[in-house]
SEDREN-853855 format. One line per field, with one value per residue (C-alpha): residue number from 1; residue in three letters; z negated, x, y. Coordinates in steps of 0.1 Angstrom, whole numbers, plus 5000, padded with zeros to 4 digits. Last residue first. Layout:
N
num = [NUM ...] $
residuo = [ala ...] $
w = [Z ...] $
u = [X ...] $
v = [Y ...] $
This chain:
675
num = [675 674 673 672 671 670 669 668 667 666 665 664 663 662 661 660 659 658 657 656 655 654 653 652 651 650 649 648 647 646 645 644 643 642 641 640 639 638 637 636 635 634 633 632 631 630 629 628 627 626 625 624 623 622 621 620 619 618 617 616 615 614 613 612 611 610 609 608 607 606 605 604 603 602 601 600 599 598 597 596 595 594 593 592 591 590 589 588 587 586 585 584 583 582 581 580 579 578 577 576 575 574 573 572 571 570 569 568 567 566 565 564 563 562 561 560 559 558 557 556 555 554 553 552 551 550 549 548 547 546 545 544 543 542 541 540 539 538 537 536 535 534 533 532 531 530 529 528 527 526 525 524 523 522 521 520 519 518 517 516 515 514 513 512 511 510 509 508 507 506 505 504 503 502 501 500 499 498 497 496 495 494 493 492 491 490 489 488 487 486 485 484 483 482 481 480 479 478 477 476 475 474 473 472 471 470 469 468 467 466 465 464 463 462 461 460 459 458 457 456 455 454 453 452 451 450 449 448 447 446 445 444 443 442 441 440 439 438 437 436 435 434 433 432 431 430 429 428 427 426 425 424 423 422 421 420 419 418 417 416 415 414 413 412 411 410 409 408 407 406 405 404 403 402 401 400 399 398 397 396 395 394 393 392 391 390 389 388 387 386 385 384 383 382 381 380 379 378 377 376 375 374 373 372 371 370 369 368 367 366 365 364 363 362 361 360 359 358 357 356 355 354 353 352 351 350 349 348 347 346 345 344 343 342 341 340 339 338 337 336 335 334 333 332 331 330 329 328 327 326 325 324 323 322 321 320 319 318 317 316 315 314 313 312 311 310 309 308 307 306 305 304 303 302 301 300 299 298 297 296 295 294 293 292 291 290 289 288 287 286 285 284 283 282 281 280 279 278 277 276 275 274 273 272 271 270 269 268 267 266 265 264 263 262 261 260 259 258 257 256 255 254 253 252 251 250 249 248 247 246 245 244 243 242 241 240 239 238 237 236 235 234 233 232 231 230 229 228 227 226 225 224 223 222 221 220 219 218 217 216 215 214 213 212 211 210 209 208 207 206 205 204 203 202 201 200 199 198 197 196 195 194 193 192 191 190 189 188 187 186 185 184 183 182 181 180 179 178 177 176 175 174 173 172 171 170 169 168 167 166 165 164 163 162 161 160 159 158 157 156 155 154 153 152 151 150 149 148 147 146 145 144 143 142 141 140 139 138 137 136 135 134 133 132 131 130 129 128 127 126 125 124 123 122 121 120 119 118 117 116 115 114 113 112 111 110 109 108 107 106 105 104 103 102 101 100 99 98 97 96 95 94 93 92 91 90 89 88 87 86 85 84 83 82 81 80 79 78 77 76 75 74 73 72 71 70 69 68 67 66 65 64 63 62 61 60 59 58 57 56 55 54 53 52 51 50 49 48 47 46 45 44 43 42 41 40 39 38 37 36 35 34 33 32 31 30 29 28 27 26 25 24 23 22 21 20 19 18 17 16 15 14 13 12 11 10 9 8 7 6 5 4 3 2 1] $
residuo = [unk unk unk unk unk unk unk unk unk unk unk unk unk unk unk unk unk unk unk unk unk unk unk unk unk unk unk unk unk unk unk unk unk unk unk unk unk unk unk unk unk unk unk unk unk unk unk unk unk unk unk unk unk unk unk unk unk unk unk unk unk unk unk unk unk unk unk unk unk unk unk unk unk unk unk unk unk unk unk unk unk unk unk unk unk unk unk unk unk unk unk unk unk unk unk unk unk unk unk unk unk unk unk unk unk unk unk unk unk unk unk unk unk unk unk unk unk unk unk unk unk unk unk unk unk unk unk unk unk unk unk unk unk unk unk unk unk unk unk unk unk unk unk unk unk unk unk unk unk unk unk unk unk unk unk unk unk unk unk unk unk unk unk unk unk unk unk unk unk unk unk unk unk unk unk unk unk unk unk unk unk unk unk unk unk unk unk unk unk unk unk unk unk unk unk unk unk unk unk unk unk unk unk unk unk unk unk unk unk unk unk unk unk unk unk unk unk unk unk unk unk unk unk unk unk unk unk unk unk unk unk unk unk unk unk unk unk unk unk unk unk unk unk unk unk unk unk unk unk unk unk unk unk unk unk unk unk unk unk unk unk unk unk unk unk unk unk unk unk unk unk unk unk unk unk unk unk unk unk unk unk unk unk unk unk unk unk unk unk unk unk unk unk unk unk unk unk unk unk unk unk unk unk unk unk unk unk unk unk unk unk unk unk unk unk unk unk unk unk unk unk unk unk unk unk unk unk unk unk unk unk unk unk unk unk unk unk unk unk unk unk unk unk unk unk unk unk unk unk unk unk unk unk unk unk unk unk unk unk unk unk unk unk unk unk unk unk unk unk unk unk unk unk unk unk unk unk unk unk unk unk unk unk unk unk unk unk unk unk unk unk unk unk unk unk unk unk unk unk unk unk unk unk unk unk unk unk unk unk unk unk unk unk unk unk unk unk unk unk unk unk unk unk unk unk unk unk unk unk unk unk unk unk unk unk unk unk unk unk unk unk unk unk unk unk unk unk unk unk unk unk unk unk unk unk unk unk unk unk unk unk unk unk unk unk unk unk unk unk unk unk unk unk unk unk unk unk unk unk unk unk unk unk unk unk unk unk unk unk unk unk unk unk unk unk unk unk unk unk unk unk unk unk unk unk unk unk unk unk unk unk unk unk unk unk unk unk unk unk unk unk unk unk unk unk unk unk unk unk unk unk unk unk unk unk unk unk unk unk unk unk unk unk unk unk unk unk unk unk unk unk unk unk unk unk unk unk unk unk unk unk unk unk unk unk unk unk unk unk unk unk unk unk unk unk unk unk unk unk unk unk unk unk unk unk unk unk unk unk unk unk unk unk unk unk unk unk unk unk unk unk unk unk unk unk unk unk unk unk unk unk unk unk unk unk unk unk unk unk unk unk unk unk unk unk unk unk unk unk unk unk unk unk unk unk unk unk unk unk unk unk unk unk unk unk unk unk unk unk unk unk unk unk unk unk unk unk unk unk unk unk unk unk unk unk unk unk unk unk unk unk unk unk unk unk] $
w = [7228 7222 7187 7179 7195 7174 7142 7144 7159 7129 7099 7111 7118 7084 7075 7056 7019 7023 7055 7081 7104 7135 7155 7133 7160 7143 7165 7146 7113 7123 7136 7100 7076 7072 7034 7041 7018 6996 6997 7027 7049 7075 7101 7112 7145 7145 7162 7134 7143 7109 7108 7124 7100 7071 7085 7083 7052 7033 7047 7037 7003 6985 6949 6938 6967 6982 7022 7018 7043 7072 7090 7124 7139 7117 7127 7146 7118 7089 7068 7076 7076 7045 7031 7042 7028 6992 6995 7010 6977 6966 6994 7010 7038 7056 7085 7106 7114 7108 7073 7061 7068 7048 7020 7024 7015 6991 6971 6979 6964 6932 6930 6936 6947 6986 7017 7038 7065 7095 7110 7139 7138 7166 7151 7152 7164 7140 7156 7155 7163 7161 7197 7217 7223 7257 7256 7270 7295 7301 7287 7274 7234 7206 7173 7149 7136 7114 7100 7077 7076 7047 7041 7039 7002 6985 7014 7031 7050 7048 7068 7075 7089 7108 7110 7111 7074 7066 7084 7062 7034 7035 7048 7018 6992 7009 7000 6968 6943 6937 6944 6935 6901 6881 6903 6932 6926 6928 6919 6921 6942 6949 6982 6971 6943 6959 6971 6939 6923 6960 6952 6981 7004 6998 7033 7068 7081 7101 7110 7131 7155 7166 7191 7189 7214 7245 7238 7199 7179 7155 7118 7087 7053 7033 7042 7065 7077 7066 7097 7120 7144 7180 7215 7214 7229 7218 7195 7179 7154 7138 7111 7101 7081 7051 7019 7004 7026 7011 7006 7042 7047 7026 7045 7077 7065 7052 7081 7106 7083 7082 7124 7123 7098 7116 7150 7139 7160 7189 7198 7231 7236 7271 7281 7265 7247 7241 7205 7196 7165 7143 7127 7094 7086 7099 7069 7084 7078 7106 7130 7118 7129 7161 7162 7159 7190 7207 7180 7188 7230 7224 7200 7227 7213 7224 7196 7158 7131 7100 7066 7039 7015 7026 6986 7000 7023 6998 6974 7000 7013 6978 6974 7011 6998 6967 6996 7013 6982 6976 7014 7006 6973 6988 7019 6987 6973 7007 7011 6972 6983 7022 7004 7002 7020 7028 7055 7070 7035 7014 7029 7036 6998 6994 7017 7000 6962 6969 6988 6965 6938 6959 6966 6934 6926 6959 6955 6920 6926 6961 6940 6919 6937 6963 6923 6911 6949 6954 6919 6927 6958 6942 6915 6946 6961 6931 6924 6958 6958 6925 6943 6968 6943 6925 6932 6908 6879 6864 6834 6818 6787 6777 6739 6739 6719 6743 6759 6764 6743 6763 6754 6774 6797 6823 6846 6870 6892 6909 6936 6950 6987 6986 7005 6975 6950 6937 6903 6884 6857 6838 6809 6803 6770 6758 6718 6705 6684 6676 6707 6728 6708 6713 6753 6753 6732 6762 6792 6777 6778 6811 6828 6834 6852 6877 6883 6901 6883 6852 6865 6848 6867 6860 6890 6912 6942 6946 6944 6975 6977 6989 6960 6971 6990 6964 6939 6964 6965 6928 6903 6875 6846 6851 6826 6807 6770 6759 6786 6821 6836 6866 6893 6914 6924 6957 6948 6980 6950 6927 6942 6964 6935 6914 6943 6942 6905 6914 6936 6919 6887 6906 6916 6880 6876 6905 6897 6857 6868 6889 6861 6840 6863 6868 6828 6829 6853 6837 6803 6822 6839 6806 6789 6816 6816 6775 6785 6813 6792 6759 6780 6796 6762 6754 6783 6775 6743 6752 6779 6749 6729 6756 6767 6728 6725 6755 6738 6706 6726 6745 6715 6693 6723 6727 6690 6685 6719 6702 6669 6680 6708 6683 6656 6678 6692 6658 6642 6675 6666 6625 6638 6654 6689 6711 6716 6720 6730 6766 6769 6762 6734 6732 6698 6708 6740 6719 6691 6722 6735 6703 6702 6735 6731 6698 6718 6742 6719 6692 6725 6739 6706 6703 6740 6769 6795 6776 6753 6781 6800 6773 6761 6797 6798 6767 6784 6814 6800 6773 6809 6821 6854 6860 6879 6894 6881 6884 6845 6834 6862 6856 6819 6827 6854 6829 6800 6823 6835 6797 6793 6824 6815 6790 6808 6843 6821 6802 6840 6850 6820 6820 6784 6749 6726 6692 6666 6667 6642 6635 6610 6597 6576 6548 6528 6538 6555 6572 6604 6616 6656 6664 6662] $
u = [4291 4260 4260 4298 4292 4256 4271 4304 4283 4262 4285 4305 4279 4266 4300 4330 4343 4355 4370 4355 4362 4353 4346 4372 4379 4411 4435 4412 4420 4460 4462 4447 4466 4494 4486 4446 4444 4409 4383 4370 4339 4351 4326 4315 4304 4276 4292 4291 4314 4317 4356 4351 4324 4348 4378 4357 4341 4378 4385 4350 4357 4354 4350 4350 4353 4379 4369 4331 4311 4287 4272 4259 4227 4208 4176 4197 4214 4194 4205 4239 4244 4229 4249 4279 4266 4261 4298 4315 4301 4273 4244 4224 4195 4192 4167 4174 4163 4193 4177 4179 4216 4220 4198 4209 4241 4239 4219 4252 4275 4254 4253 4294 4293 4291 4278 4252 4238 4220 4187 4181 4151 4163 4190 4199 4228 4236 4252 4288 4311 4346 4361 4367 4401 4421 4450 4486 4502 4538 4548 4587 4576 4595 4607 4601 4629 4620 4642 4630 4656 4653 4663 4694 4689 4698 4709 4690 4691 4663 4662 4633 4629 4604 4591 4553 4549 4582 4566 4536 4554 4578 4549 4529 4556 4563 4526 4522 4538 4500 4511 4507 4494 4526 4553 4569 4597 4576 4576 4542 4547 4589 4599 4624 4636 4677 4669 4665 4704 4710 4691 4662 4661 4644 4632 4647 4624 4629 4606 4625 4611 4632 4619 4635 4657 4631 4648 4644 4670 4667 4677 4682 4673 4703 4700 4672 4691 4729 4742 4720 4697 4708 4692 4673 4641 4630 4610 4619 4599 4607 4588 4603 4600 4582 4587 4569 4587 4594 4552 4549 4577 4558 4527 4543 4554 4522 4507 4530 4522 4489 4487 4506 4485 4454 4470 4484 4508 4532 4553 4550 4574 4562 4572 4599 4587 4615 4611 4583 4586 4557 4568 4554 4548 4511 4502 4499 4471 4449 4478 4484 4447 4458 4487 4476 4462 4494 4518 4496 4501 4541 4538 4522 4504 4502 4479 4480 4451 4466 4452 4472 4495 4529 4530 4533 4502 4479 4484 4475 4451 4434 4439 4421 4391 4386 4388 4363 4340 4343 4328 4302 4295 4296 4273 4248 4248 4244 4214 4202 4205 4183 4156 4152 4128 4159 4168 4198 4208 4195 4210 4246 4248 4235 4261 4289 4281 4284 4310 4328 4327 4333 4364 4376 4372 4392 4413 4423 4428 4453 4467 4481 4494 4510 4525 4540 4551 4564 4578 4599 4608 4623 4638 4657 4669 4679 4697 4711 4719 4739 4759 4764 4779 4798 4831 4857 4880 4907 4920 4951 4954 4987 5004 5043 5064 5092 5087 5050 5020 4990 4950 4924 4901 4877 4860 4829 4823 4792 4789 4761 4778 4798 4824 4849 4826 4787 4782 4780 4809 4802 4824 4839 4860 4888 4904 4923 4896 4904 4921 4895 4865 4883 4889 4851 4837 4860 4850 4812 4818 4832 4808 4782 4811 4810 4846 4879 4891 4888 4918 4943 4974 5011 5004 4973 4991 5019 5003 4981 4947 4920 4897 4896 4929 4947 4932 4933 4974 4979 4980 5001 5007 4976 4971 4940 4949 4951 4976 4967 4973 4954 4940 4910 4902 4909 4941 4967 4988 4987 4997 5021 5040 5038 5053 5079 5084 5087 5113 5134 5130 5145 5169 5180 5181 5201 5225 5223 5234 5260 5274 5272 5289 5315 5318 5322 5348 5367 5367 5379 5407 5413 5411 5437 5457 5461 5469 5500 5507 5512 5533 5553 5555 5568 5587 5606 5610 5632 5648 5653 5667 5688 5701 5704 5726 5745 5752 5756 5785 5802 5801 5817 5845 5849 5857 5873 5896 5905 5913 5932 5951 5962 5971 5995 6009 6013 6028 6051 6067 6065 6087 6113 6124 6098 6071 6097 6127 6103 6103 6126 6147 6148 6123 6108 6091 6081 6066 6052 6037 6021 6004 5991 5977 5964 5947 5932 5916 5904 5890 5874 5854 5844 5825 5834 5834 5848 5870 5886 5892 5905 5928 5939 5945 5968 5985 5993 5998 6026 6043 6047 6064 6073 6104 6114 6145 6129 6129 6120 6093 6076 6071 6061 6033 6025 6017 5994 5975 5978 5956 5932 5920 5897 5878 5876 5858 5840 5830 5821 5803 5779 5779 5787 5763 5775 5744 5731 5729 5701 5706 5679 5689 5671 5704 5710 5683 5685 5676 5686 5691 5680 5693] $
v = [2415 2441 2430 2441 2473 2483 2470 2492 2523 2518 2515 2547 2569 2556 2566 2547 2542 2516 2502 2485 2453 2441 2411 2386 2356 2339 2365 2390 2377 2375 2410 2422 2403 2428 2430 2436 2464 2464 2482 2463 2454 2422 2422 2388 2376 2349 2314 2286 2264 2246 2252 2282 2297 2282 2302 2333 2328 2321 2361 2371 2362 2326 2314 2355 2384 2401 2408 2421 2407 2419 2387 2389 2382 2357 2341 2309 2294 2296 2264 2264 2302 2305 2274 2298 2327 2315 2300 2333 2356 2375 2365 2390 2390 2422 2433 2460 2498 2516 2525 2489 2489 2520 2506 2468 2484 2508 2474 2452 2485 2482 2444 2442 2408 2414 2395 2413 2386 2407 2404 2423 2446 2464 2485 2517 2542 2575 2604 2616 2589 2593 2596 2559 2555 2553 2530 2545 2536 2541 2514 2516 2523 2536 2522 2552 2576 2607 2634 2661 2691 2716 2753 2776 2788 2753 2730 2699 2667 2644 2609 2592 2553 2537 2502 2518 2508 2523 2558 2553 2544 2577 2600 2591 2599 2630 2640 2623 2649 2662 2699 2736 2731 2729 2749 2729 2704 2676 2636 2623 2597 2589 2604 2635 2610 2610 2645 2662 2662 2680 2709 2713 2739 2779 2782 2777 2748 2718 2693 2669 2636 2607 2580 2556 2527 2516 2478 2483 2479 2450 2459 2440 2461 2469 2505 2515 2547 2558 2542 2569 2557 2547 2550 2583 2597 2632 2654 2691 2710 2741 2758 2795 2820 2836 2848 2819 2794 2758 2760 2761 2734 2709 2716 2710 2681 2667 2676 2655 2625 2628 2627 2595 2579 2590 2582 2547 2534 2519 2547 2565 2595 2613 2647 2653 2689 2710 2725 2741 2769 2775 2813 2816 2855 2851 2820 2782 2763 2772 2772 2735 2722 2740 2720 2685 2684 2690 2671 2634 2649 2644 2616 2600 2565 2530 2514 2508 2509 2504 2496 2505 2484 2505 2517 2550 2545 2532 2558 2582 2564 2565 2604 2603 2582 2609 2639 2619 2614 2649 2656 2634 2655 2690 2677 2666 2701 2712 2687 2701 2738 2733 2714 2676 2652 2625 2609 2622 2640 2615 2588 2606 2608 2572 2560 2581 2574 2537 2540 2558 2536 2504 2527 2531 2489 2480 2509 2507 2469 2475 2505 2484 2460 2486 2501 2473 2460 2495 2492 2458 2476 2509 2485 2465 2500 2513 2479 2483 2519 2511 2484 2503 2529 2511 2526 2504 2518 2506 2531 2532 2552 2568 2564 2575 2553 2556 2518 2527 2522 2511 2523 2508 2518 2497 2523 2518 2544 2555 2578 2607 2620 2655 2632 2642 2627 2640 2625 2594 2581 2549 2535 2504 2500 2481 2487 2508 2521 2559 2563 2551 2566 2602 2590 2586 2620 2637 2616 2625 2657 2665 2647 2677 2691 2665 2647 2656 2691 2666 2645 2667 2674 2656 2633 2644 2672 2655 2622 2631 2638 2627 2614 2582 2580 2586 2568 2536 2546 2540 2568 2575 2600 2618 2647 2643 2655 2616 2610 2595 2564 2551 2526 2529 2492 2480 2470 2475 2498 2476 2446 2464 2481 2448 2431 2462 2455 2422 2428 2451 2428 2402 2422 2432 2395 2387 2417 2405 2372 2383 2407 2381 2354 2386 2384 2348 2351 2382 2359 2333 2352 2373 2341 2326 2357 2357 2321 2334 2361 2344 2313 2348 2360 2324 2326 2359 2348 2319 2343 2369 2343 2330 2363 2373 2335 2346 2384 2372 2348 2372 2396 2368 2358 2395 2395 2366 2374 2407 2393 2365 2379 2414 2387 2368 2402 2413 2379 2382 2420 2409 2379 2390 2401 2376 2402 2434 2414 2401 2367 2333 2327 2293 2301 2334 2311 2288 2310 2328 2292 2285 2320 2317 2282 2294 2324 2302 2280 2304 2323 2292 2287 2325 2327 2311 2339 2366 2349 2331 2363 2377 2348 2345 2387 2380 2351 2375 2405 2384 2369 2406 2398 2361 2365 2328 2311 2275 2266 2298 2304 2271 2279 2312 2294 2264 2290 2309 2274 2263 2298 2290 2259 2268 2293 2273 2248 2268 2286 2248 2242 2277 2285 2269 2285 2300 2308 2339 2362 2395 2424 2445 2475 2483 2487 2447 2426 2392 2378 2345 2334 2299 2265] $
């Protein structure tokens, strides 16, 4: 049974029920009172001194009381109090306990209410012990499970803690594999806020536009681009914002390199964890692939245009050489006066002017007709130079480099020659104030990366030869240079140029295998660059000088082939006039059953090379494949497309192009007939 709690005056008060204690002390407890009793007894009968026999039972009651509790003290002190009344009855004991009966019935009441009450403490005391112990274990019990959770609880919690650690590192790392992703991307990588300020940039961004993030992050990104772009990123990130949805945009201007770029951006807007809206922008440099395209269109219009100008000029100069031959007719032959010949000098000499706008054409779209041979360069600038000095103003200054000496090319000299007076020209008219031309020449093993582009390249075992026309004038803004060599494209003043000239030294060097390369600065002049495949012989091939007189004929009898009727009638009449005989046909097929059917009369056959059902081209392999032996000169208006080397490996004798000279016509005839 347990201890009960009750209330009185607001006061709590708490019993215990009596507990019987350690046995061996209630033992020892119990005992020791008859143990007393037995020693005063024992000292009576034997005559020993007993001192203080009432001390001595009342100290047993005590003692009993104390260590036994309320139980043993009842015991003990009715033991006591039957031995006094004993003792008081034979007279035995000290006169005050033993005297009478209120002295004994005070010492009996003083043992029993003393030992109760020590015997009561003693056992609230044991029972409170035991209670406390009880509740000491069940707070212990409470502890030890409060423990437990706390144990389990501190587990789980470092579980958590463990799990949020791995997680949290987990996160570390794939942020960091993020990181590296982004950062190794070869895309340019960004966020900026709506009023430009970069946010974040990845290392490619960096190292694109050179700087570092120090110097980008919190900065707007507008100091980076062409002003002339400013706009449109504005009117853009307005569209973004109002949308929300992706967009690709375009940005082209002159980057960090001070080099013409593309870039390529994908935007879209992101809301961050705070609310706050940013746009993120990938962006890719496109500018090869921009070159390329450029590149591809530039070629799909050469074609356009070469194909062209191959019909204009076939049909153009039929034209002109019909107005040329009978132009030089009537002047070498002709009864005419003094004004009408120099009249008719006026119109031959328009006719050549007319055939030059054609080469010109021609030569940019790379579909002209090339004469090559071993050439100096070196003695090509020599003779070319007085024609310059006549061109060239007083305050011009016509500065030689170095000469090397030698610099053979493989070539043509007209095309060569052209090309050297176009630019001079073009640097005449860069220097209206006057200045100065320079022009430098030498041998070199490499060309620059930035030549010939996607085109595949074999270096040349005698490396290039590299030639520079340089002038100090006005320069060239660097928005112009990327159409500096598309025809009829010209930064001069209406009226002072066709627009062709550059055009035609760009397709005639390309035609040569060549390159050019143009370098210039606004106010500090221009720097025209050219690189041709050069040559290791050191021999060059002597050519004949233009003819200047007329040779004739002996009445040879010569097969015209042409199906222009206008341009076959100049013909017979020039032909005729060099003292031979003509028959005609109007295409490859008519000549060819000539041929067969007239075999020994006819001399030579002069054909035109595009014709209907057959040209003179299809005549030539036909005359081989019938082995017929006259020589045939190939008469053309038209570009050969690289045909040329091929036709004369085939057995062509000559060929011609239109318009040409009598002078021309007859040397040609006159050297093919003598073998």
């Amino acid at each position: 049974m347990g201890p009960s709690t009750s209330s009185e005056n607001g006061l709590y008060f708490t019993t215990y029920p009596i507990q019987v204690g350690n046995k061996p002390l209630w033992l020892f407890s119990a005992l020791l009172t008859p143990g007393v009793i037995l020693y005063i007894e024992l000292g009576r009968r034997f005559g020993f001194v007993v001192p203080i026999p009432f001390l001595l039972l009342f100290a047993a009651v005590v003692l009993a009381s104390s260590i036994s509790g309320r139980l043993a003290s009842i015991l003990a002190a009715s033991l006591a109090s039957a031995f006094i009344i004993y003792a008081s009855s034979i007279d035995y004991g000290p006169q005050s306990l033993t005297g009478g009966v209120l002295q004994m019935a005070l010492g009996i009441g003083l043992m029993f209410i003393v030992g109760y009450n020590l015997g009561y403490t003693r056992d609230q005391n044991r029972a409170l012990t035991r209670f406390l112990r009880e509740r000491s274990a069940d707070l212990t019990n409470q502890v030890a499970r409060s423990t437990a959770v706390l144990y389990r609880t501190n587990q789980e919690l470092e579980r958590e803690i463990e799990s949020q650690q791995a997680t949290a590192a987990i996160l570390h790392e794939r942020e960091q594999q993020l990181a590296a992703i982004v950062n190794s991307n070869i895309d340019l990588i960004c966020r900026f806020t709506p009023d430009t300020r970069l946010v974040f940039v990845n290392d490619t961004y960096c190292r694109y536009f050179g700087r570092s993030r120090e110097e980008l992050l919190g900065h707007s990104f507008l100091n980076l681009v062409s002003i002339e772009n400013v706009d449109d990123i504005h009117e853009h990130i307005a569209l973004l914002l109002s949308d929300r949805t992706p967009m690709t945009s375009e940005v082209h201007g002159v980057g960090p390199d001070d080099e013409e770029h593309w870039i390529q951006w994908v935007d879209q807007v992101v809301e961050t964890a705070d609310g706050q809206m940013l746009i993120q922008a990938v962006g890719r440099d496109i500018t090869e692939q921009r070159r390329s395209e450029m590149q591809l269109r530039q070629r799909d219009r050469l074609a356009a245009i070469g194909q062209l100008a191959a019909g204009i000029a076939h049909d153009f100069n039929n034209i002109l050489a019909v107005i040329s031959i009978y132009a030089q007719l009537l002047i070498r032959v002709g009864n005419i006066d003094d004004a009408s010949r120099q009249k008719l000098q006026i119109i031959d000499e328009q006719t050549e002017r007319a055939t030059s706008l054609t080469n010109k054409i021609l030569d940019y779209s790379r579909r002209s007709v090339m004469s090559r041979r071993s050439l100096d360069l070196c003695g090509l600038w020599t003779s070319t130079i007085e024609m310059l000095k006549r061109i060239l103003p007083e305050n011009i200054e016509l500065e030689l480099g170095e000469s090397p000496g030698q610099l053979l090319v493989y070539g043509d000299e007209t095309r060569l020659q052209q090309v050297f007076l176009n630019l001079v020209v073009n640097a005449r008219d860069a220097l209206p104030d006057g200045g100065r031309i320079c022009i430098k020449m030498r041998q070199v093993a490499t060309v620059p990366d930035a030549l010939f582009g996607a085109e595949s390249l074999a270096e040349p075992d005698a490396g290039w030869a590299e030639i520079v026309v340089a002038d100090n004038g006005v320069g060239v803004a660097a928005t112009a240079l990327p159409h500096i060599f598309e025809p009829f494209y010209s930064t001069k003043a209406p009226g002072k140029g066709t627009g062709l000239g550059l055009a035609q030294v760009h397709g005639i060097i390309k035609q040569h295998g060549g390159d050019i390369l143009v370098e210039s600065e606004p106010g500090k002049g221009t720097a025209f660059t050219i690189y041709l495949p050069a040559l290791a012989e050191k021999t060059l091939v002597a050519v004949a000088a233009p003819p200047d007189e007329l040779v004739y004929g002996q009445g040879e009898l010569l097969l015209l082939v042409e199906d222009d009727a206008q341009v076959l009638a100049a013909l017979v009449d020039g032909i005729s006039a060099l003292q031979y005989r003509t028959v005609t046909a109007t295409n490859g097929v008519e000549a060819l059953a000539i041929l067969k059917n007239s075999t020994d009369e006819i001399a030579l056959v002069v054909s035109d090379a595009v014709m209907p059902d057959m040209g003179g081209i299809g005549l030539l392999q036909a005359m081989q494949t019938a082995a017929l032996v006259q020589p045939l000169i190939i008469v053309t208006g038209h570009p050969l497309d690289g045909q040329l080397e091929q036709l004369q490996a085939a057995g062509l004798a000559a060929y011609l192009t239109k318009p040409y000279s009598l002078e021309q016509l007859s040397v040609t005839i006159a050297k093919v007939l003598a073998g």
